[in-house]
MARVO-671692 format. One record per residue: residue in one letter; x, y, z of N, C-alpha, C, O in turn. Coordinates in steps of 0.02 Angstrom, whole numbers, plus 50000, padded with zeros to 5 digits. Layout:
AXYZXYZXYZXYZ ...
end
This chain:
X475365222251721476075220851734476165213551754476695210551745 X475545210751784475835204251825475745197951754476085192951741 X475185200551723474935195051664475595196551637476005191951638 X475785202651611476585203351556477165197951610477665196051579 X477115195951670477665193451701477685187651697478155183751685 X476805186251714476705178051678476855176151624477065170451613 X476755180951576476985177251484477415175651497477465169551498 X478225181151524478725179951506479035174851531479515172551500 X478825171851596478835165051634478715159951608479045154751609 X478005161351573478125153151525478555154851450478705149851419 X478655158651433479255158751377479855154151407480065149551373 X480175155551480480735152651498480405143851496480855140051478 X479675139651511479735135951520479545131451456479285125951461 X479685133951409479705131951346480135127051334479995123451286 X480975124951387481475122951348481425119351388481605121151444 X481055110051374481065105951407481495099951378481515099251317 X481905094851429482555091751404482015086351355481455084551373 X482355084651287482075078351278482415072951278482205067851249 X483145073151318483565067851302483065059251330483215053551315 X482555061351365482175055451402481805049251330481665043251336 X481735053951267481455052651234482005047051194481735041951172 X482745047551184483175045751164483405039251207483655034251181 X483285040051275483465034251304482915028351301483085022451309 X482245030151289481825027351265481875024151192481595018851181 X482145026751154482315021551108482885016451113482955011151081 X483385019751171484005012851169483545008151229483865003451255 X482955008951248482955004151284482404999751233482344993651245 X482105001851192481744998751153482154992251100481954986751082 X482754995751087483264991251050483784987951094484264985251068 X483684988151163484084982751180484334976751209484844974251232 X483454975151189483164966151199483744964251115484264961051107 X483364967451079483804967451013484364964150990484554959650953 X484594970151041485484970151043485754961751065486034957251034 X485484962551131485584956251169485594951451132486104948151120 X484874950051100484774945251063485254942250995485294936350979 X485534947150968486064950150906486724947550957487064942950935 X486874950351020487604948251049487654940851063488144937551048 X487194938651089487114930651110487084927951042487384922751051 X486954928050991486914925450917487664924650890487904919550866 X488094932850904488774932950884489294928750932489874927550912 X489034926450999489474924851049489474916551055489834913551095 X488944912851002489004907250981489364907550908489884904250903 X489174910350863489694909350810490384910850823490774906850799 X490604915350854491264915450886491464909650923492034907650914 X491124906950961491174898850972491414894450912491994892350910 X490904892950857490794890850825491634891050771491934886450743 X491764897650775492404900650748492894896750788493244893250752 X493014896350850493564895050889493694885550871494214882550857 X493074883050879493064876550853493214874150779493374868250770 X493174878050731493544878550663494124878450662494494874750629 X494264883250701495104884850706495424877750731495854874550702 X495114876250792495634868350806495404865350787495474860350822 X495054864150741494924860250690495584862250637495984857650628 X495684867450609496164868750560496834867450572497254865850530 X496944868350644497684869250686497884859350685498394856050673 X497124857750704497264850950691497874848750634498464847050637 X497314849850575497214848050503498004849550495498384844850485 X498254856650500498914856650466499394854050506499924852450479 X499314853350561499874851350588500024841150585500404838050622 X499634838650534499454832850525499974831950455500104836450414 X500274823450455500574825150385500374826250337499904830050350 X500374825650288500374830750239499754823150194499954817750175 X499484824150193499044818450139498574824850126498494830250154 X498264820850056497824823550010496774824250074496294827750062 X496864819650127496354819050161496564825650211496134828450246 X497034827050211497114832250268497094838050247496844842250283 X497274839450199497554845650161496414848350125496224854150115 X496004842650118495424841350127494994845650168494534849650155 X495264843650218494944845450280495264853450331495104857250377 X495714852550290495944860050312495504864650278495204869250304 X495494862550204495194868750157494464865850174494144867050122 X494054862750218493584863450241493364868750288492884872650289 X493984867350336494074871550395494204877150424494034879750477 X494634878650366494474887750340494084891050274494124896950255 X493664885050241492964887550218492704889850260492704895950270 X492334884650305491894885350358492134890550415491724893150453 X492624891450418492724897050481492684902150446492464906350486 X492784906150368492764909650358492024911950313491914916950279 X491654906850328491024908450316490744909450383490214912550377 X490834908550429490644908050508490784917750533490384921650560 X491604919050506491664927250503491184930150474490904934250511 X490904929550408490574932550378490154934450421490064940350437 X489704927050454489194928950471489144931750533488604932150561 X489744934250561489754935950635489954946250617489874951350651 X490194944950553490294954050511489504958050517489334963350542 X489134952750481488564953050461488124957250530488014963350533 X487904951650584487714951050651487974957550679487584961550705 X488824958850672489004967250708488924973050665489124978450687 X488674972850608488414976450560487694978450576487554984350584 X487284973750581486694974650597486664976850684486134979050706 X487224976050726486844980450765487134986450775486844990550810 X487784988150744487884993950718487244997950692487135003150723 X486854996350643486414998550633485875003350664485685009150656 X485594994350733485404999650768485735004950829485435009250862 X486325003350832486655010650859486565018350827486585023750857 X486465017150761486675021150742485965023250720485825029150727 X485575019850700484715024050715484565026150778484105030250774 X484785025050853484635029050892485065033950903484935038550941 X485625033450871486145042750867485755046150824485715052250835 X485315043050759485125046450724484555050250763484485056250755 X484095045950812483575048850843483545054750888483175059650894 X484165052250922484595056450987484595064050948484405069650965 X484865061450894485205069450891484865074650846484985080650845 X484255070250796483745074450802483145075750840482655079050822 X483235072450899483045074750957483415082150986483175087850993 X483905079950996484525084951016484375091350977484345096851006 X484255090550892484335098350862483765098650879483805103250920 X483215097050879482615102350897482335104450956481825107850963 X482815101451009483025104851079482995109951073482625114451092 X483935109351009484345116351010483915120950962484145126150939 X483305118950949482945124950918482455129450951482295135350947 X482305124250983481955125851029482105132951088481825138251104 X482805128351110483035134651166483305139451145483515143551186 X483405140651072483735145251037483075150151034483225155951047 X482395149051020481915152951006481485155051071481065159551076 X481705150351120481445153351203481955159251218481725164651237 X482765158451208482965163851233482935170651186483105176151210 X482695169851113482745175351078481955178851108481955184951120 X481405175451118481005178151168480875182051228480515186551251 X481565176251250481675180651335482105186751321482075191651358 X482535186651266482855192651253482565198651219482985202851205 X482025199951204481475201051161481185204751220481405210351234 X480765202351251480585205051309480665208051357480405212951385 X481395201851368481705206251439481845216751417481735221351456 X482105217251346482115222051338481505227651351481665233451362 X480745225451348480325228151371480375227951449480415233751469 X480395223551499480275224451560480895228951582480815231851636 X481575230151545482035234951570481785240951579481995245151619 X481055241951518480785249551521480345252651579480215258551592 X480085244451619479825246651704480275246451764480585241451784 X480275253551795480475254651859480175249351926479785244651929 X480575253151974480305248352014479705252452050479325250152092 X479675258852025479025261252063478405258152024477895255752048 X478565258951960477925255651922477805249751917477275248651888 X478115244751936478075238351977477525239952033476935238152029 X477855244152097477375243052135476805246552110476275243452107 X476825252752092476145255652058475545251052039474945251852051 X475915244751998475585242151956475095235352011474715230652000 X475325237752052475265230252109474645231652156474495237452171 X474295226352178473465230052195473715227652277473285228052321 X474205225952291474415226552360475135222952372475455219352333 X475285224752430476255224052479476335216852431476535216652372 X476145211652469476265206152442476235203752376476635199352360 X475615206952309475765206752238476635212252225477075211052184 X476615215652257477335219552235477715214452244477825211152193 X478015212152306478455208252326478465201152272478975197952257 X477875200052253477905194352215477925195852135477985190452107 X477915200352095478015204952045478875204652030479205202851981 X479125208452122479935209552121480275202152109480775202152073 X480055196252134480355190452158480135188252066480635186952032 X479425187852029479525186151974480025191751922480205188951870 X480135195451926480735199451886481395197451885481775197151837 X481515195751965482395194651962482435185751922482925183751891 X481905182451931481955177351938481885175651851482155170451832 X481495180351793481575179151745482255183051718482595180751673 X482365188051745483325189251747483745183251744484135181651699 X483625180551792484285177151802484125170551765484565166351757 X483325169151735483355162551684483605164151634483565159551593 X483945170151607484465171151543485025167851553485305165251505 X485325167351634485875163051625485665156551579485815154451523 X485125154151650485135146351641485215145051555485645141351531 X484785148351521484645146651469485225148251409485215145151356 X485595152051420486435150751383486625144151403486735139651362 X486705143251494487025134151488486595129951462486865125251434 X485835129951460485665124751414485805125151352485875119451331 X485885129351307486035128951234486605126651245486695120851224 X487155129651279488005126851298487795119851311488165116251277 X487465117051337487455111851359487315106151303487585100651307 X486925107751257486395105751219486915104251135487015099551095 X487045108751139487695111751086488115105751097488045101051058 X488525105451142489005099651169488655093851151488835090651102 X488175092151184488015083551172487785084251095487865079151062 X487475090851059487525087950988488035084750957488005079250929 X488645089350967489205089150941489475082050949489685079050900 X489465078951014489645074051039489155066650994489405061350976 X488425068950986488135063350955488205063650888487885060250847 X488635068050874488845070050780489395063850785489405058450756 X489735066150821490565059350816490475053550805490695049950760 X489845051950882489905046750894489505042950812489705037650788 X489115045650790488615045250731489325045050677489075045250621 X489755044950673490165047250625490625041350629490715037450582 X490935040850697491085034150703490935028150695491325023850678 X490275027350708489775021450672489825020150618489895014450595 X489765027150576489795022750511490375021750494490475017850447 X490985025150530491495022750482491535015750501491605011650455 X491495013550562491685006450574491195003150525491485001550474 X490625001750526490215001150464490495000550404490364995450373 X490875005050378491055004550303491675000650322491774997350270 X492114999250362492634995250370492594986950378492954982250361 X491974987850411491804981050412491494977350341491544971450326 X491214981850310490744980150256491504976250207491544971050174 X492134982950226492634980950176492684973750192492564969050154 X492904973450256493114963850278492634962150245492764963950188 X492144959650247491534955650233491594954450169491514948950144 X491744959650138491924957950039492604953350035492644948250000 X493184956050079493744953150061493454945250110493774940750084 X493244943850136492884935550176492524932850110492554927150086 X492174938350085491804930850031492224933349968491844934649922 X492934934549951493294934749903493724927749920493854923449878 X493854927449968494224922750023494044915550016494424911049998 X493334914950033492884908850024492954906449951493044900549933 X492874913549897492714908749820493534906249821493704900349817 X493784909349825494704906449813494944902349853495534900949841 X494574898549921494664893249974494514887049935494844881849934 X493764889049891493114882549858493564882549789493654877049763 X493784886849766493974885849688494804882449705495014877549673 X495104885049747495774881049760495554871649780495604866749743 X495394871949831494784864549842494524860449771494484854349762 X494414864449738494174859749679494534859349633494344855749587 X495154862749627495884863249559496114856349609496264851449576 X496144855549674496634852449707496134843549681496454839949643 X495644841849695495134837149692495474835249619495784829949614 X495394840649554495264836449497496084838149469496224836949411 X496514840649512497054839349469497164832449508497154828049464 X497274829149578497404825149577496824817049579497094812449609 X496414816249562495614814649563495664811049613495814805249604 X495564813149675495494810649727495834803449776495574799949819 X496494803449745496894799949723497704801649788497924807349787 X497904798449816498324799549889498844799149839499064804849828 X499154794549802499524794449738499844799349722500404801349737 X499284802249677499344807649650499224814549695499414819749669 X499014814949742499244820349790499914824049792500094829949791 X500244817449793501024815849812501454818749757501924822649762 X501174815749699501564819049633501484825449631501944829449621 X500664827749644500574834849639501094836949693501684836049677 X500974839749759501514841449776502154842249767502414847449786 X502514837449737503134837049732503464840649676504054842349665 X502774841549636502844844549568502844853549574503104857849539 X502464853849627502154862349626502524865349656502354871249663 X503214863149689503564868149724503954871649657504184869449604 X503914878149688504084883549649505034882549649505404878949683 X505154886249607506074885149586506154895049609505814899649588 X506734895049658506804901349680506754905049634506404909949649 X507014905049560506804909549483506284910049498506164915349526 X505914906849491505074908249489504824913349577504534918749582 X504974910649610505114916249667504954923049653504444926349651 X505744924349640506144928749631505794932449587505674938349600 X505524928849513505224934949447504554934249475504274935549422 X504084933349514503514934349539503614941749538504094945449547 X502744942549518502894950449533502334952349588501794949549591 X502524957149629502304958849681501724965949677501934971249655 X501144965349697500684969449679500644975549715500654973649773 X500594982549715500584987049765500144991249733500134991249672 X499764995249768499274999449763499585002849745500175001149752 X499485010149706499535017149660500615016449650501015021149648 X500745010249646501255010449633501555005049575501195000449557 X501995005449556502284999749474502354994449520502424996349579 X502374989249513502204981649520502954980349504503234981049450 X503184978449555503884976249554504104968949587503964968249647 X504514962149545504534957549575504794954849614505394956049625 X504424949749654504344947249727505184949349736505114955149757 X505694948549733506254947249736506444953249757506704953149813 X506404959649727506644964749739506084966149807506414968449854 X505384965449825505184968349865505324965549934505194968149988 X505684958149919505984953549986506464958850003506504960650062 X506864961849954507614964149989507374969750022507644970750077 X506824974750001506624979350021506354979150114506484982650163 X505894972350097505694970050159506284968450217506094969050275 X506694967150211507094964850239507654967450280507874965250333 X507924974650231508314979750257507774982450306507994984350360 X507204982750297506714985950345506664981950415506504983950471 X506874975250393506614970050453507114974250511506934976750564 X507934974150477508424974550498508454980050543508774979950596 X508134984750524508304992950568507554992950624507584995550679 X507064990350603506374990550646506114984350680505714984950726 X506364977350655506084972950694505544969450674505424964250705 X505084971550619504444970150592504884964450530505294966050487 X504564956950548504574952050484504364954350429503794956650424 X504754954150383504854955650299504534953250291504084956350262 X504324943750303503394941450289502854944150303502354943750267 X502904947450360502434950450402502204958150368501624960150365 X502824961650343502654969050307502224967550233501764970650207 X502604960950210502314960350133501764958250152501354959650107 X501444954950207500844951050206500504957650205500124958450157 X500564963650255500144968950262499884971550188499314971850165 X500604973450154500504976750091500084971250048499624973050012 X500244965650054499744963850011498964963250041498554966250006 X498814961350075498164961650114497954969150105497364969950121 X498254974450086498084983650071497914983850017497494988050000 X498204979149970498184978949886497734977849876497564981049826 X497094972649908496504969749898496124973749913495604972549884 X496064981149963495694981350004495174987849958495204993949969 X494684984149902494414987049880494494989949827495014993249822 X493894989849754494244991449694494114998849695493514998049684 X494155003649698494035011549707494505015649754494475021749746 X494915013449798495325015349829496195016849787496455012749750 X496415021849801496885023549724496435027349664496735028549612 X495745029149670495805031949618495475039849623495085042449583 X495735042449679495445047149708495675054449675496115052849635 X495605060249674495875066049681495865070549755495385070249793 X496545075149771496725076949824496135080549837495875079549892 X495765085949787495335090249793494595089749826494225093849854 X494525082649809493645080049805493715075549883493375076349934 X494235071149870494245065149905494495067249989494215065150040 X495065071649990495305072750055495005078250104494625082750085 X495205077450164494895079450230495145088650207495745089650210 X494665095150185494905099850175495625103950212496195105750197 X495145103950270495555108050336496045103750363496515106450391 X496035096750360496605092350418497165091050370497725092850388 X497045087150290497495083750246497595089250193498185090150178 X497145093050162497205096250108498055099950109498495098550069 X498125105450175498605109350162499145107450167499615110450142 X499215099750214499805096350224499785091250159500335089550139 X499345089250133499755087950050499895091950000500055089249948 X499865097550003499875104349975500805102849970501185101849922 X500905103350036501735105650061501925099850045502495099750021 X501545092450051502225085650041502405085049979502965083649959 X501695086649934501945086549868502445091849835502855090449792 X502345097549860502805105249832503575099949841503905097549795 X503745098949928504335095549927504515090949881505085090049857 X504105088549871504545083049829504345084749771504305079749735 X504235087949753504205090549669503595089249601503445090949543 X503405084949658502545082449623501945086849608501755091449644 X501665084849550500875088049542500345085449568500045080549546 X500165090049637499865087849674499035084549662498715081249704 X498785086849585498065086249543498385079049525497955074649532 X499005076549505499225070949456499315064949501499265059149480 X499465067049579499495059649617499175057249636498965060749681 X498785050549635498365045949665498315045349736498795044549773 X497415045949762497505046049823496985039149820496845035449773 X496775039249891496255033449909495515038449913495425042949954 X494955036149852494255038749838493985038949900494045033849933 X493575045749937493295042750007492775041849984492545043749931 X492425037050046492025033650066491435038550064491515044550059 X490745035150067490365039250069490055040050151489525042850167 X490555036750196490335041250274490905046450300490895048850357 X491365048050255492175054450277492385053850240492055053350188 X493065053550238493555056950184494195053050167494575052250214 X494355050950120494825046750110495525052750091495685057850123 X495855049550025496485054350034497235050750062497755053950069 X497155043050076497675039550082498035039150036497775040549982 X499015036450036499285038549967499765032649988499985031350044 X499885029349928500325026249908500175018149938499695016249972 X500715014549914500505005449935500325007750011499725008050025 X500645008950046500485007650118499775013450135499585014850191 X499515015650080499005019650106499065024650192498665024150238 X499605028450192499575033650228499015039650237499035042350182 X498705041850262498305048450261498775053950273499085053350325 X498945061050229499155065050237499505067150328500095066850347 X499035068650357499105069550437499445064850474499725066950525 X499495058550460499995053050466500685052350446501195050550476 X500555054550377501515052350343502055059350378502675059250384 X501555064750396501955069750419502465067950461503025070350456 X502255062350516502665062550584503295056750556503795055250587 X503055053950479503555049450471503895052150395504355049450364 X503595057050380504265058850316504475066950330504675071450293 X504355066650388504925073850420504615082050425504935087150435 X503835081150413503505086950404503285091250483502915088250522 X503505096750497503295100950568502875106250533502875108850477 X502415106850609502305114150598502665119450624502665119650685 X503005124450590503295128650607503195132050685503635132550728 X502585133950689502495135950743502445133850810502475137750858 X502335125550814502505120150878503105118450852503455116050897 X503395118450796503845113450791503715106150800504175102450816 X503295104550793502995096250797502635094550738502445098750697 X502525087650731502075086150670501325081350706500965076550692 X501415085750750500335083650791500225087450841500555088850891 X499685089250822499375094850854499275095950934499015091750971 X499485101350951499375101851033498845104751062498545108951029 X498645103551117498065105551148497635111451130497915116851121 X497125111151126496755117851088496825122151012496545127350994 X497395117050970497405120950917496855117150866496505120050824 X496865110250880496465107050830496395106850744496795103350713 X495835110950706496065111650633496585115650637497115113450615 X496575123150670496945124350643497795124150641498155127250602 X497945120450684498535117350676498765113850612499345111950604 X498375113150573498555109250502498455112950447498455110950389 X498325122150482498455124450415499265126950419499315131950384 X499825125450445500155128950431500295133850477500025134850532 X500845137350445501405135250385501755129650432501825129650493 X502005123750373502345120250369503135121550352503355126750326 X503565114750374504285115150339504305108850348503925105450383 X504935106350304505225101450285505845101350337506305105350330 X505865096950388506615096150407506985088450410506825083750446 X507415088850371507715081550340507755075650396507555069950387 X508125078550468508235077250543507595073050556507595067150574 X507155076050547506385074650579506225066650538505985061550562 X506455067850474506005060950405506375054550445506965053150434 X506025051350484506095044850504506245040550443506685036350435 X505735042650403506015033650354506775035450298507165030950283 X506835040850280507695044250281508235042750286508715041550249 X508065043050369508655041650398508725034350413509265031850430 X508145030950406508295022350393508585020050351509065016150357 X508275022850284508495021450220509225023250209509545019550171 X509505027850235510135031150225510055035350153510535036050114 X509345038150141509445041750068509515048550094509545050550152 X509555052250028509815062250034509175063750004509085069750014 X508735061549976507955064549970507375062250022507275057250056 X507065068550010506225067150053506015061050037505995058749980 X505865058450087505345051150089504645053450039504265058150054 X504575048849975503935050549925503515042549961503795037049958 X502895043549990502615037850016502345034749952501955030249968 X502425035549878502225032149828502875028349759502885026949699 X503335028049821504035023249805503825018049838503495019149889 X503945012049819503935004049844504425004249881504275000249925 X505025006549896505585005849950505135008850010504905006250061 X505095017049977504985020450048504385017050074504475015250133 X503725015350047503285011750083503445006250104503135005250155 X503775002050091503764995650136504044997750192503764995750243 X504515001350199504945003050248504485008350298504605007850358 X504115011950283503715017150323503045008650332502535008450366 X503145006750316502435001450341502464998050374501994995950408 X503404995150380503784991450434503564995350489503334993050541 X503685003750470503885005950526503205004650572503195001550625 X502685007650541502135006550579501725003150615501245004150652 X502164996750586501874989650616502344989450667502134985350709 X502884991850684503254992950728502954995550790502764992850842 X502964999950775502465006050813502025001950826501935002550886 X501544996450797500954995350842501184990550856500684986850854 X501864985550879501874979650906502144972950882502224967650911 X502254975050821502514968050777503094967250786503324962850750 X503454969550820504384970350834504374964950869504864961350859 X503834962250923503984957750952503964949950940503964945050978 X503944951050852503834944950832503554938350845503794932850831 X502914940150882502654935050904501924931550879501534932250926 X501674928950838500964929650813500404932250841499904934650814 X500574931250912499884936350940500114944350928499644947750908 X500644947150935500774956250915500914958150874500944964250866 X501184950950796500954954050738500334953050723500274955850669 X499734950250740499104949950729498734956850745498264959550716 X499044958450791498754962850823498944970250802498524974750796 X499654971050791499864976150758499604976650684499654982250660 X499294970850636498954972750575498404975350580498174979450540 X497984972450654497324973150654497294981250682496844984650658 X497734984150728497744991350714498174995550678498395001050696 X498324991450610498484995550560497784996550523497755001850493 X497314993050520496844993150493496364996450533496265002250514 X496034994550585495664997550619495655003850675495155007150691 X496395004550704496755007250752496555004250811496244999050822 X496855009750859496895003250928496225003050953496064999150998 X495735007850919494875008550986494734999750978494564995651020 X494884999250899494304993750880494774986150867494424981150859 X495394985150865495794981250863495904973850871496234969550842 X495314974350944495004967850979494424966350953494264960750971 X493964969050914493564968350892493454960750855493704959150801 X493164957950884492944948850860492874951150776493154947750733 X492454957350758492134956350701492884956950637492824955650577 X493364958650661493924961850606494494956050604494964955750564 X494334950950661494624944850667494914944550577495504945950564 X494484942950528494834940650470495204944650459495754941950455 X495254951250448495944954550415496674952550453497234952650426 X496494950350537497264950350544497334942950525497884940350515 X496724939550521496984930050498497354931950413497874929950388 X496844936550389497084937450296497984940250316498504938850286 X497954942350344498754946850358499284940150370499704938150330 X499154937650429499304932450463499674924650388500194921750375 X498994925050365498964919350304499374922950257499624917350263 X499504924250242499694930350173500534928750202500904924750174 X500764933150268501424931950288501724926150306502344926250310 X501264918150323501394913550311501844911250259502444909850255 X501154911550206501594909850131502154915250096502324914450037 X502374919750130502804923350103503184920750161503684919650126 X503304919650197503834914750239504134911150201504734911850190 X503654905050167503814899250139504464900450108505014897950115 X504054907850046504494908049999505144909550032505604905450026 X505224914650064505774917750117506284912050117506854911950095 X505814906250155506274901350192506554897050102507154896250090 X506104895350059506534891550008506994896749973507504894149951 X506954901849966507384905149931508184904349977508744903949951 X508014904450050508744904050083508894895850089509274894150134 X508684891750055509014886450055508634879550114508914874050119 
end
């Protein structure tokens, strides 16, 4: 009896933590790290000194030597991003090999304590079949009984423990799944910047060298060039304006669009077109998705199910955004909305909260439904002043739902630091926003609504 009490004692001590093994690798990588942050915290230097270098440059008159040294100055700073994308990429990396370690550490914990308690449960069912007389029976004196009784209750009650460690164990998997999930998406977001930075650079060097040999280096002829290249508001005006999974409509009409939007939300009409166009770039595979393959099953599937029924669309026939190969894409239209998003802005509830985001404890399944359409609810609607559902793959309704959002994150206050900031969590959202490494998308946003200023401002005279 006492050897059968011993087995079942070390069965319970089978389930030993290995999280020790996991912290052992972040401490192995984070001379690393260090080394990787102090690397990025001089090129960010290096960045800041470009910049007044550039701030210089333009704010200087206008000569062919200045205009030089500008397109030096955001070469070089935007080769300086690259390499600072690069640097938070790579230690992304190693973040994300020790989630990878962690958490197959973590599952073979959880295999572990899964096969100690099917043991202890295994067993315990045998020791239910001894009394307590045959306990002592079995005992060659007072004190082996007593110590027999004390090992029985005591492998009893390690059935608790050993539910909270799987509970326990369970949780931090789950938790090092996210965090592992999150990594890469930031990962694949950054990778995007980093393409649109050296798309940036060839069109900085190739503009730089049209500028060199149209005027051959010549202050002269600088002068003529300029004077020659301003655009005539016609030309403006029939520009045509590029939008993702939508007809290409010109600059002219998408100003007015921009603009009624400025009017009701506050977000610069330079500032919305700069977004949309800075979205247009963002990658050749995005737009050519299907709802079926590409979107999030349980969160987006059933709520594009219902946006499309409303508005009368075939839901196989509309273009989404291809996902990625770390989640799920499924974004729709120029402003690239995700299903679960356009709800709260083209009027979609769930019946049963009556809200369009989920409340405490319902999680997926809050997004299956059932849904309704209520007209009251469609924010961009009732901006527009139209009598149909907001379709997020109209050029009106998106600019205007893109205003809105840049709204929502800050651009109302028209100030270059909160529209910078409101692009940069249109793109990234607010965790990662500040992030040094995403710096270029809100400068690309930033630059982009510049020169759609220009036009803005010559078209009004």
């Amino acid at each position: 009896m006492r050897r059968f009490l011993l087995f079942i004692a070390s069965c319970v001590c089978i389930v030993a933590p290995q999280l020790a093994l996991a912290q052992t690798a972040v401490q192995e990588v984070s001379q690393r790290q260090q080394d990787l942050q102090n690397q990025l915290s001089a090129i960010e230097s290096q960045i800041s000194a470009q910049q007044q270098l550039l701030d210089i440059a333009q704010n200087q008159h206008q000569t062919l030597q200045t205009q030089i040294d500008a397109f030096n100055a955001e070469i070089k700073k935007t080769q300086l991003q690259i390499q600072a994308i690069n640097l938070t990429i790579t230690q992304l990396n190693g973040n994300i090999g020790v989630h990878n370690q962690t958490l197959s550490q973590l599952s073979a914990q959880l295999s572990a304590e899964h096969e100690s308690l099917a043991q202890i449960l295994r067993q315990t069912q045998m020791l239910d079949n001894y009394s307590v007389v045959s306990v002592a029976l079995g005992s060659q004196d007072v004190s082996g009984f007593f110590g027999d009784l004390d090992a029985f209750t005591s492998i009893k009650s390690s059935l608790a423990d050993s539910f909270n460690q799987i509970q326990q164990t369970s949780s931090s998997t789950e938790a090092e799944k996210e965090a592992l999930q999150a990594r890469l998406a930031e990962q694949e977001q950054l990778r995007t910047v980093a393409q649109l930075a050296k798309q940036q650079v060839q069109a900085q060097e190739k503009d730089k060298q049209q500028l060199l040999t149209q005027t051959k280096g010549l202050e002269a002829n600088y002068q003529k060039f300029i004077a020659s290249s301003q655009k005539s508001a016609a030309q403006i005006r029939a520009e045509l304006f590029m939008l993702r999974d939508s007809a290409s409509i010109p600059f002219g009409v998408a100003l007015t669009y921009a603009q009624a939007a400025e009017k009701v939300t506050g977000t610069r009409a330079a500032v919305t077109l700069g977004v949309l166009k800075q979205e247009t770039n963002l990658g050749e595979n995005l737009g050519t998705g299907t709802w079926r393959v590409d979107m999030a099953p349980n969160r987006d599937q059933p709520v594009f199910a219902f946006i499309t029924q409303t508005l009368g669309l075939d839901p196989d026939k509309m273009p989404v955004s291809k996902k990625p190969w770390y989640g799920w894409g499924g974004a729709m239209g120029p402003g690239q909305f995700i299903p679960s998003t356009w709800v709260c802005y083209g009027g979609f509830v769930n019946t049963q909260t009556n809200t369009c985001t989920p409340t405490a404890g319902l999680g997926l399944a809050f997004w299956q439904g059932p849904w309704q359409y209520v007209a009251s609810k469609d924010r961009v609607r009732k901006l527009l002043g139209a009598n149909v559902p907001s379709n997020p793959w109209d050029a009106q309704v998106a600019i205007m739902a893109t205003a809105m959002l840049m709204a929502d994150n800050g651009a109302a206050a028209q100030t270059p630091a909160a529209e910078r900031l409101a692009a940069l969590r249109y793109f990234a959202g607010y965790a990662h926003a500040n992030n040094p490494a995403y710096a270029f998308y809100g400068d690309g946003v930033m630059e982009f609504a510049s020169q759609f200023q220009q036009d803005i401002n010559q078209l009004g005279g």
